[in-house]
Backbone as CSV, one residue per row, in Angstrom:
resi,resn,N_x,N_y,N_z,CA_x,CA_y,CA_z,C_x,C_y,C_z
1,UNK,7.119,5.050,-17.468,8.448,5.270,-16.926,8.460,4.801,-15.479
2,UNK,9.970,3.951,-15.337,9.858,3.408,-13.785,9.797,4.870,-12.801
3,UNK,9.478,4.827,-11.347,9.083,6.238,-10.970,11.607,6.401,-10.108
4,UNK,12.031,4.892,-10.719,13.451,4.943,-9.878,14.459,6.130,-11.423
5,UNK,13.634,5.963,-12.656,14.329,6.733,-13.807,14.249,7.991,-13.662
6,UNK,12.576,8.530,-13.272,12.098,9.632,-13.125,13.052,10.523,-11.832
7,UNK,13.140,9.512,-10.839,13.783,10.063,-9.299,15.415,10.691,-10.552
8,UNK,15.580,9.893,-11.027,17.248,9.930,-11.418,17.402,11.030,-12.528
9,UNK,16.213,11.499,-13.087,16.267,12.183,-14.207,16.114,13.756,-13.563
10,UNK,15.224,13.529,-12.567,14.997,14.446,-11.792,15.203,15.154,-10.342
11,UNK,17.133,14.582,-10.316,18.170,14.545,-9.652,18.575,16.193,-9.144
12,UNK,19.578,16.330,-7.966,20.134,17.401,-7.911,21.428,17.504,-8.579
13,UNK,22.056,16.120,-9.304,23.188,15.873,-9.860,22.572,16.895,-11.374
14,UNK,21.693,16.299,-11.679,21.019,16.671,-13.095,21.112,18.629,-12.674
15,UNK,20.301,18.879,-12.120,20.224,20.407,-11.974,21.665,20.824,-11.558
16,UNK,22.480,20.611,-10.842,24.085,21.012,-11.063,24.727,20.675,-12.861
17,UNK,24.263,19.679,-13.327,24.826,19.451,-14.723,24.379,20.532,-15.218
18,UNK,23.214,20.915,-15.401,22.375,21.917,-15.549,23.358,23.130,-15.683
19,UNK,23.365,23.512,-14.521,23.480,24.659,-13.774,25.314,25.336,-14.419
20,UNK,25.982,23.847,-15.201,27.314,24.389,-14.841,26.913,24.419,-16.634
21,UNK,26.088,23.642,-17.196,25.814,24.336,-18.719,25.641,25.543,-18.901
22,UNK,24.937,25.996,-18.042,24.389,27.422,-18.075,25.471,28.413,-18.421
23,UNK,26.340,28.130,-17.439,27.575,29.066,-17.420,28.740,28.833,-18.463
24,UNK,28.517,27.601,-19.244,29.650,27.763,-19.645,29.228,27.638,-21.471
25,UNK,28.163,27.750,-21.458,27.319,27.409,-23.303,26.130,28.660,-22.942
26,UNK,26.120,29.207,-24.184,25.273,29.940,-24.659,23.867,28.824,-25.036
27,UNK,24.177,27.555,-25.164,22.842,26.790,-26.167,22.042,27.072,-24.836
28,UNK,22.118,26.755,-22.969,21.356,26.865,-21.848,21.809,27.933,-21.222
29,UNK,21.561,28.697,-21.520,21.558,30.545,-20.963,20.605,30.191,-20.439
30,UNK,19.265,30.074,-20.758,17.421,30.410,-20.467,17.309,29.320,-19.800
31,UNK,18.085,28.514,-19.318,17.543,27.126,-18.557,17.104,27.093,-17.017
32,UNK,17.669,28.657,-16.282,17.088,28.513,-14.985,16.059,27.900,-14.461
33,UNK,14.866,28.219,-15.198,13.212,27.697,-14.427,13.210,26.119,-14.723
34,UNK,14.068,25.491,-15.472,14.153,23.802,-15.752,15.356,23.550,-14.110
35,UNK,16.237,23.899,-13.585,16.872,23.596,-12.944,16.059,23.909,-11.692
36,UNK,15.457,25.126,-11.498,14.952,25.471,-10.146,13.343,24.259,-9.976
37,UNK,12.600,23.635,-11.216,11.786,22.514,-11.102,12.362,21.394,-10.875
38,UNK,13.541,21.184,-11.744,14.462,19.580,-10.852,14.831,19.938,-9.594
39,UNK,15.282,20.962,-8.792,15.641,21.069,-7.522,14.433,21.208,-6.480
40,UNK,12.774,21.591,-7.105,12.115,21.188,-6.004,11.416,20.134,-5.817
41,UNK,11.264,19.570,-7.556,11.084,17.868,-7.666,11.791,17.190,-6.734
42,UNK,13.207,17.107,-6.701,14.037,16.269,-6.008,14.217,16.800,-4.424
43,UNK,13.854,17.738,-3.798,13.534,17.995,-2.431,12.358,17.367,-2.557
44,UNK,10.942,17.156,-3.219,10.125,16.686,-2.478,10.187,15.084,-2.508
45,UNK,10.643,14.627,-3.340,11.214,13.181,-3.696,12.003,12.735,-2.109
46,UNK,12.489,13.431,-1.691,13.783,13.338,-0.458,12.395,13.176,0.602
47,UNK,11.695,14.546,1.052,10.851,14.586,1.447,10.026,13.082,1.742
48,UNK,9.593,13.115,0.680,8.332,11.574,0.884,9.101,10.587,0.887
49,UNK,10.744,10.426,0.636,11.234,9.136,1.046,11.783,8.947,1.893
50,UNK,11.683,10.154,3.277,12.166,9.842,4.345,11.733,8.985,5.238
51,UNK,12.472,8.291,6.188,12.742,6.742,6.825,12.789,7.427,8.256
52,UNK,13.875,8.107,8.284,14.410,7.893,9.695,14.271,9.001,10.119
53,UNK,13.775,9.313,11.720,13.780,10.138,12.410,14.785,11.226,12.500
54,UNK,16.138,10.861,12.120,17.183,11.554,12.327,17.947,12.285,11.179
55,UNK,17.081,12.316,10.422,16.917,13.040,8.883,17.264,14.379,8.810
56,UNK,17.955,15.200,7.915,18.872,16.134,8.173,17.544,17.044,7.199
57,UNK,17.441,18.235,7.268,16.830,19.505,5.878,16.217,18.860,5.114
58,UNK,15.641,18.385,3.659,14.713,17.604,3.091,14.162,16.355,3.440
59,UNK,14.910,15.372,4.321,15.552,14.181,4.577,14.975,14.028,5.778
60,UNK,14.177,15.179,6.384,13.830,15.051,7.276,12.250,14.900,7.474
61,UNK,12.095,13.826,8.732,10.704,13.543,8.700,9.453,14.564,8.708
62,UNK,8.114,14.451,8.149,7.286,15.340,8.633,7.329,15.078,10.275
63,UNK,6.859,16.503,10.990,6.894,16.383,12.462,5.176,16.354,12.749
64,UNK,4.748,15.812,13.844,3.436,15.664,14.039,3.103,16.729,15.256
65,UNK,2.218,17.280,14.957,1.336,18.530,15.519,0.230,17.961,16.468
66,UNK,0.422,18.451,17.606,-0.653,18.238,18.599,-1.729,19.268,18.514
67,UNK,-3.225,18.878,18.684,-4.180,19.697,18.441,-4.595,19.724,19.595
């Protein structure tokens, strides 16, 4: 699998699709722990593909620590 299908499969769009099944179908009642793994998949996805210094909450760069 390309890792651009995986990013997309493992979306915050996907865990809101998710999330609004939940509420409105009995078939994903039990689906919480699948939505709360796409939502920290896709924070760390954000995470390691941050660019720019000026990166907002996930989006944002690691900061470097002086020892």
């Amino acid at each position: 699998m390309k890792v651009k299908l995986a990013v997309q499969t493992l979306s915050s769009s996907v865990a809101d699709a998710l999330q609004y099944l939940k509420q409105t179908s009995d078939d994903f009642k039990n689906c919480e722990p699948t939505i709360q793994f796409i939502r920290i998949i896709d924070e760390i996805f954000d995470f390691l593909n941050s660019r720019t210094p000026y990166g907002k909450g996930f989006k944002q760069p690691p900061k470097h620590t002086q020892h």
